[in-house]
N, C-alpha and C positions, 0 to 999 in steps of 0.2 A: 436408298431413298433419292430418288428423283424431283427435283427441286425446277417447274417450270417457271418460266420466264417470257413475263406477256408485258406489252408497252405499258401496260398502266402499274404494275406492280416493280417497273423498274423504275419509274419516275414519282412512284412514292415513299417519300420519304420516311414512314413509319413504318412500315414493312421491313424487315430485318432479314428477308430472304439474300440468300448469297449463292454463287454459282460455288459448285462443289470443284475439286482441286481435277477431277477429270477435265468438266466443263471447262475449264478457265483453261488447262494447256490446249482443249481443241479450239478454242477460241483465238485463244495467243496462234496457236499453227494457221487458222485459218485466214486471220486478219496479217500475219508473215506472206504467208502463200499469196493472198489475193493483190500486196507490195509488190513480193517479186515478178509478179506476173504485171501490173503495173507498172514496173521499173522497166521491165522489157521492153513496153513500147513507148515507154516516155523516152524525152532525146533525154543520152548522153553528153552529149556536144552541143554547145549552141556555139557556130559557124556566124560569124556577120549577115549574110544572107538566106541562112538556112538550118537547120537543126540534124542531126544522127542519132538511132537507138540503135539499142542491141542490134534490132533482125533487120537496122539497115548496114550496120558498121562491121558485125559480129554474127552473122544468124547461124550459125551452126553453136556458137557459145549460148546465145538466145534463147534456143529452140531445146538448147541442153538441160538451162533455167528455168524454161516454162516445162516441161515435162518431170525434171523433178520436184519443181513446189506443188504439181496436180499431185507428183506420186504421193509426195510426203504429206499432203493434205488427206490424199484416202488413206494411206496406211494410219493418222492420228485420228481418225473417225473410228479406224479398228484398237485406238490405244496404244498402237506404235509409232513412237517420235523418236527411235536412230534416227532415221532419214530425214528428216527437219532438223537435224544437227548437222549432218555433212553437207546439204541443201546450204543451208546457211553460211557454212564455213567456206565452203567455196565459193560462191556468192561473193563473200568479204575478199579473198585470196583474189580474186578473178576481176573487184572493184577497184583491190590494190594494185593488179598490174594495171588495169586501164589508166594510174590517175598516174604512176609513173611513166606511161608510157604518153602520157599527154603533155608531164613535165620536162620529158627527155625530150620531146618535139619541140618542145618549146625552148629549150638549152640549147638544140641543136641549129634551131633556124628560125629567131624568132619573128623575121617579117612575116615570113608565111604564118607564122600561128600566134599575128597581131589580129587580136579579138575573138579571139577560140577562148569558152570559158567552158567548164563541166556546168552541166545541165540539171536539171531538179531530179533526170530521173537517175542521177550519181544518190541523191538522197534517201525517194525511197526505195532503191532498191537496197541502201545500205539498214536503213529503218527494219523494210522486210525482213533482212538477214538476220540481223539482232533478233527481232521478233522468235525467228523459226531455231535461232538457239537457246533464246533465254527457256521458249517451250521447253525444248529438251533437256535443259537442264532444272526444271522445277521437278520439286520431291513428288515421288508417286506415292500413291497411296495403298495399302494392302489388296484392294480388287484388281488392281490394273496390273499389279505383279501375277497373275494366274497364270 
């Protein structure tokens, strides 16, 4: 049973309709996926003068991000979210070296990285990541196991 969802019957309040446990993880993937790919081109870095993202600081890690949150985006339209689980986790693993590796910069010589802060897009790209695991780890439901 397919359960649509149109503006007026989401913003009505007596309407009892709910997205179904499929709906809700392609949703969680898609709204994960559309962060990551977000987070890639938002800065990282905000520089006193100037700002760094992924595909300027990083674009081979970037371009790594943006290709697995599309993949793992269409493979959850097909009902598979592995891949919004590893998407994710590396994501985090890969957000944990940048903020170490920003702290180590800053231990090591801090004039130079006097007003170097992490950037908004250290947030959502962390948001996305969470997003694209919490998906894969919500319970499936008896059709999505076929």
């Amino acid at each position: 049973m397919s359960v649509r969802l149109t503006l007026k019957s989401f913003f009505d309040p007596l309407k009892k309709e709910t997205l179904s446990a499929v709906e809700t993880r392609k949703l969680i993937v898609t709204v994960g996926a559309a962060l990551v790919v977000l987070g890639v081109f938002s800065p990282i870095l905000t520089f006193p003068e100037s700002t760094a993202s992924y595909l300027g600081r990083h674009p081979a890690e970037g371009y790594f991000l943006l290709g697995a949150s599309v993949v793992a985006w269409i493979l959850a339209l097909a009902n598979k979210y592995f891949l919004s689980w590893v998407t994710g986790m590396i994501a985090l693993i890969d957000l944990a070296f940048a903020a170490f590796g920003l702290w180590h910069e800053k231990a090591v010589d801090p004039a130079y990285m006097k007003g170097v802060s992490p950037g908004f897009g250290f947030v959502v790209l962390t948001l996305g990541a969470l997003a694209l695991i919490i998906s894969a780890r919500l319970k499936s439901s008896q059709s999505e196991n076929r």
